[in-house]
N, C-alpha and C positions, 0 to 999 in steps of 0.2 A: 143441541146437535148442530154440528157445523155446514153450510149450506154447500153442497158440492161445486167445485170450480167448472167453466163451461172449458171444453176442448179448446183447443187449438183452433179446429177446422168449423166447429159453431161460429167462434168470434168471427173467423175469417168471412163466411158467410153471412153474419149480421152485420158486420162494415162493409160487403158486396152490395150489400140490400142498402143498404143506407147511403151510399153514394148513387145508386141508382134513382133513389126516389130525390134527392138535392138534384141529379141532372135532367127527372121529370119535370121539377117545380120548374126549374132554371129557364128549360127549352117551355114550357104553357107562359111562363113571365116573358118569354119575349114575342110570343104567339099575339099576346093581350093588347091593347090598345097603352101606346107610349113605350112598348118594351124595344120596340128598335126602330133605326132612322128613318123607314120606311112603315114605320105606322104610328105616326105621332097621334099625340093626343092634341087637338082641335081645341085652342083657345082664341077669345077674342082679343084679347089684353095682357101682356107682358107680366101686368103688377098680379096675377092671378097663379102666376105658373110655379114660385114661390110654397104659396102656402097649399097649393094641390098637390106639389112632392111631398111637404112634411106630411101633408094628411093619408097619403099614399101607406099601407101597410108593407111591412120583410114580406118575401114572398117566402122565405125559409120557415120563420116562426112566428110573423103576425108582430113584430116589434117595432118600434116606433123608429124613423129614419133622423139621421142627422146628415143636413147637405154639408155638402164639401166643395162644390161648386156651380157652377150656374153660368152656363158659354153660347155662344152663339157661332157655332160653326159657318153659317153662311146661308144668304136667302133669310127664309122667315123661320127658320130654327131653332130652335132655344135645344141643349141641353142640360138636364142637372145629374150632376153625380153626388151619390148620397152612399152613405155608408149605414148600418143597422144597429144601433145601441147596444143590443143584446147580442146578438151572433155573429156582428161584424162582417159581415154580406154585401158586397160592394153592390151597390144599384146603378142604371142609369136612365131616367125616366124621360124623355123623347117629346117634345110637343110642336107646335105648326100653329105659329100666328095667322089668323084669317080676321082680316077688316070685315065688321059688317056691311053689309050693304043697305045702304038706304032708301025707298024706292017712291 
């Protein structure tokens, strides 16, 4: 028996839903620590911020990142922009050199 086709106004509904939860994910990813200019992520060392983007998960599907860039806009900023292996999900992961202090 052949499995019935979903409506018209079903689909339309289940792609409603489904761009809404990609624009929940999207808006808690930039909430998070690194997700935008103004909340980097706190490192000591330049040569770390590298491999703590790749190890960074998609916030879409949990897929493993490949960088695309790595800039330093100005001050003690780094940013990397990274795209998502699987879902192709443009990232930009945010970090804030801070010297330790020695006392």
């Amino acid at each position: 028996m052949a499995k019935p086709k979903r409506s018209r106004t079903e689909r339309r509904a289940a792609d409603r839903a489904l761009r809404k939860e990609v624009l929940e994910r999207e808006r808690l990813a930039a909430m998070a620590p690194g997700g935008r200019r103004d909340r980097p992520i706190v490192v000591t060392t330049v040569s770390v911020i590298e491999s703590m983007a790749r190890s960074t998960p998609c916030v879409q599907c949990g897929g493993e990142l490949e960088l695309k860039d790595h800039a330093a806009p100005g001050g003690n900023l780094r940013v990397v922009r990274a795209v998502c292996r699987l879902c192709h999900a443009p990232r930009e992961i945010w970090f804030a050199i801070e010297e330790e202090r020695v006392n």
